[in-house]
N, C-alpha and C positions, 0 to 999 in steps of 0.2 A: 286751353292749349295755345301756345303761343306759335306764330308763322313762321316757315325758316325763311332766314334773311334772303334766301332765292325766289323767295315767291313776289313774283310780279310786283303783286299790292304794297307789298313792303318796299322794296326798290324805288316806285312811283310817290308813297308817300317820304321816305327819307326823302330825294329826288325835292318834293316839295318843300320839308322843312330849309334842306339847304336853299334852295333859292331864294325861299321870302327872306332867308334870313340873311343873300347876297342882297335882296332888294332893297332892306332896311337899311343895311349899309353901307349903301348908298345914300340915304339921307339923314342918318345918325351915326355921330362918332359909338364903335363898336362899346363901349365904357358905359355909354346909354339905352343901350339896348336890351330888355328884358325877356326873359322865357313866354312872359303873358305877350307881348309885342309878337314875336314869332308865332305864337300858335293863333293871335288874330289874323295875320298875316296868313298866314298857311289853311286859316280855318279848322283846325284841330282843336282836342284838347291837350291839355297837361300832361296828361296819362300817356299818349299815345308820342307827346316829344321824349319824354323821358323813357319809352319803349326802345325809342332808337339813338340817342346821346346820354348821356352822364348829364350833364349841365352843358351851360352855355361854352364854356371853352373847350370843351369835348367837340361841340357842334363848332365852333371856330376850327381847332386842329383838322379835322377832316375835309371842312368847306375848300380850306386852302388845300390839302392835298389833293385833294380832288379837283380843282379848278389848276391848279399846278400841273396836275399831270394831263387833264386837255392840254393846257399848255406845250405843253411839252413835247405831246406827240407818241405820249407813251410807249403805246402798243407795237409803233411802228419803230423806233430808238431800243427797243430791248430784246430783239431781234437780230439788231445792227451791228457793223465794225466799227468802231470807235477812230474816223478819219474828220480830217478839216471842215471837211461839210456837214458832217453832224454835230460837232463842235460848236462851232459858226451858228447853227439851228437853233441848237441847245443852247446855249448862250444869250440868242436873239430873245427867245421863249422866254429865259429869265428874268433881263431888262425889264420885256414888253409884263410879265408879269408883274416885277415891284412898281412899274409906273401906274398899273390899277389898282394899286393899293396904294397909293402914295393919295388918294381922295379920300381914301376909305377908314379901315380899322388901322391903320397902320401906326399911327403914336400912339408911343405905350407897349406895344405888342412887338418891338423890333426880334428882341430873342426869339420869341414863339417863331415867326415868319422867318427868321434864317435858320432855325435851327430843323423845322418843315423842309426850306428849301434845299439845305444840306442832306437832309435823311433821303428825299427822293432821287439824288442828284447822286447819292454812293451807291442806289440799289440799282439805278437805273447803269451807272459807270460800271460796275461791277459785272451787272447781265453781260455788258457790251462785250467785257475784255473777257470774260468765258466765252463769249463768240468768237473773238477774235483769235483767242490764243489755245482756243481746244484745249481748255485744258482742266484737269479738275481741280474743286475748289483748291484753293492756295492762301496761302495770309498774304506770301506778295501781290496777290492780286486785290484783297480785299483792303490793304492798307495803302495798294494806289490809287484805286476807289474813291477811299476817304482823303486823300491827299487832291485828289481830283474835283473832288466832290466842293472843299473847303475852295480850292484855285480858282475855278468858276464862282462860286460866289462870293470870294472877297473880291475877282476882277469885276463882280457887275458894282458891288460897292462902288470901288474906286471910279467904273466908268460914270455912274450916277453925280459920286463929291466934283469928279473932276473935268472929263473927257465929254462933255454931252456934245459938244461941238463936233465931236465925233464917232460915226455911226457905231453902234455895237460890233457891228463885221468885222469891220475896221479895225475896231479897237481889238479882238480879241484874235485876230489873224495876229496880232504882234505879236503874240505870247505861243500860238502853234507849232512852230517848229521846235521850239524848247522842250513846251510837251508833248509832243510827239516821241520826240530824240528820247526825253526821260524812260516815259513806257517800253520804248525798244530796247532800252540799256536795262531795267531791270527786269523784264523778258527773258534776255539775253542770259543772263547772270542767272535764272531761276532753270536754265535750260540744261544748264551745264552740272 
């Protein structure tokens, strides 16, 4: 009989597979890293990796959302109203994330890692503006989400190719009142 994924011991050993397998890559490009590598690392067997991942980029897709969404602040962000200063956070958190993987698994894997950081960044958007706007679900809500979701991570792009001279804050306080203004006006339009 197999554990339910609530049970401590399960949590504590996932818990483990991910780290060794943050900790590897740290010193191997993610391309070189094997399932046998992790479960030395972690001291498991086989059996018990593929208890809790599909394969290796099962255990990729989730390391990163889960290291994302520390980042991020999760718990405390989807909750929240969706103003400059969580903006400005969320923003920071993203930056500070692709530069930890700018050592790491990151060439090769650029899709996988935006397309991660977009998925988190429209559910977590999304939470927000149902906070914000009491309202229940909506498609205008869930396609400024996504519209929100894509604007923060094509801006840390850009601040990455081009702006590093200048702090994330900074950079992404230029672009706030625009989307700010945006959210209000299709708010506004969805009210009437």
């Amino acid at each position: 009989m197999t554990q339910p994924k609530t049970d401590p011991r399960v949590l504590r050993t996932r818990k483990l597979i991910m780290d060794s397998f943050i900790e590897l890559s740290g010193v191997k490009e993610f391309k070189d890293i094997t399932v046998k590598d992790i479960t030395a690392e972690a001291m498991i067997n086989r059996a018990t990796f593929y208890y809790h991942f599909e394969d290796i980029y099962d255990l990729l897709e989730k390391a990163l959302s889960e290291v994302l969404l520390v980042n991020l602040n999760y718990d405390i962000y989807q909750n929240a109203e969706l103003n400059e200063e969580a903006v400005v956070s969320i923003f920071e958190a993203i930056t500070d994330f692709q530069k930890s993987l700018s050592t790491r698994c990151h060439r090769g894997y650029e899709d996988t890692i935006a397309r991660i950081i977009r998925e988190q960044l429209e559910i977590l958007f999304y939470k927000m503006l149902l906070k914000q706007h009491e309202a229940e679900e909506n498609e205008a809500l869930k396609v400024t989400a996504v519209i929100w979701s894509w604007g923060i991570y094509g801006a840390s792009v850009e601040w990455r190719k081009s702006s590093k001279e200048m702090p994330p804050k900074e950079f992404i306080k230029l672009a706030i009142p625009s989307m700010m203004h945006g959210i209000n006006s299709i708010m506004q339009k969805n009210v009437k």
